[in-house]
C-alpha positions in Angstrom: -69.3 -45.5 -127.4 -72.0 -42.7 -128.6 -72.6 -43.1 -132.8 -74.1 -40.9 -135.1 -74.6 -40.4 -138.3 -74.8 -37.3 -141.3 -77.9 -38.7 -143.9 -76.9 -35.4 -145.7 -73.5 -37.0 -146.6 -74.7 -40.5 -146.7 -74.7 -42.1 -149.8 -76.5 -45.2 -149.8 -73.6 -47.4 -150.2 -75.1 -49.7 -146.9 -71.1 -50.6 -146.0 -72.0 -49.4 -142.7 -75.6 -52.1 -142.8 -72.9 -55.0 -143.9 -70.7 -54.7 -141.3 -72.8 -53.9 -138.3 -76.5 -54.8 -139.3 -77.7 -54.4 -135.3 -76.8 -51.1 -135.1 -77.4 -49.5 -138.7 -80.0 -50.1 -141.5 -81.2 -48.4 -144.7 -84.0 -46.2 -145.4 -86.7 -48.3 -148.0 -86.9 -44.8 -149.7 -83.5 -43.7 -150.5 -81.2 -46.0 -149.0 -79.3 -43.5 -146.4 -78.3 -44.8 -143.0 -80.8 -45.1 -140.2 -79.3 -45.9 -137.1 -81.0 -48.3 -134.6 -78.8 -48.2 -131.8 -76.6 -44.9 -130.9 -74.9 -46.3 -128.2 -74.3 -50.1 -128.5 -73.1 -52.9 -126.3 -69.7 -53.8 -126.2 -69.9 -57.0 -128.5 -70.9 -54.5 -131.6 -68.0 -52.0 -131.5 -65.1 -53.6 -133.8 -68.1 -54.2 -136.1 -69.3 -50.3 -135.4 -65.1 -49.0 -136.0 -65.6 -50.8 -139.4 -68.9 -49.7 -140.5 -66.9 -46.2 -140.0 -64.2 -47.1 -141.4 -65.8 -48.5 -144.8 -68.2 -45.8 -144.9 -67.7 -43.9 -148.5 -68.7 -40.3 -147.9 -67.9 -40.6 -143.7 -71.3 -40.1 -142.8 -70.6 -42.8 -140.0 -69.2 -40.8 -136.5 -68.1 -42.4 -133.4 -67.6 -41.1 -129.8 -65.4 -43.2 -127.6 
């Protein structure tokens, strides 16, 4: 699984930091996505599929 993410879409709604908190965070600035881990062990993928899948403006892009 390869993630990435659009901070020009992003939001700041942190759906994606609530469901998968070792793999995304929030900028202290502005609140957009940072992600800490593009390509993440097996144990955080369901939790990666639903930071997606809650994401608001889709700024949340996976690879399988």
């Amino acid at each position: 699984m390869k993630i990435s993410t659009t901070e020009d879409t992003c939001v700041a709604a942190g759906q994606c930091v609530l469901s998968a908190q070792n793999v995304f965070a929030q900028r202290a600035e502005d609140g957009k996505v940072q992600l800490l881990d593009d390509d993440p062990p097996a144990a955080e993928h369901e939790l990666v599929r639903e930071a997606a899948d809650f994401c608001p403006s889709a700024s949340v892009h996976i690879d399988e």
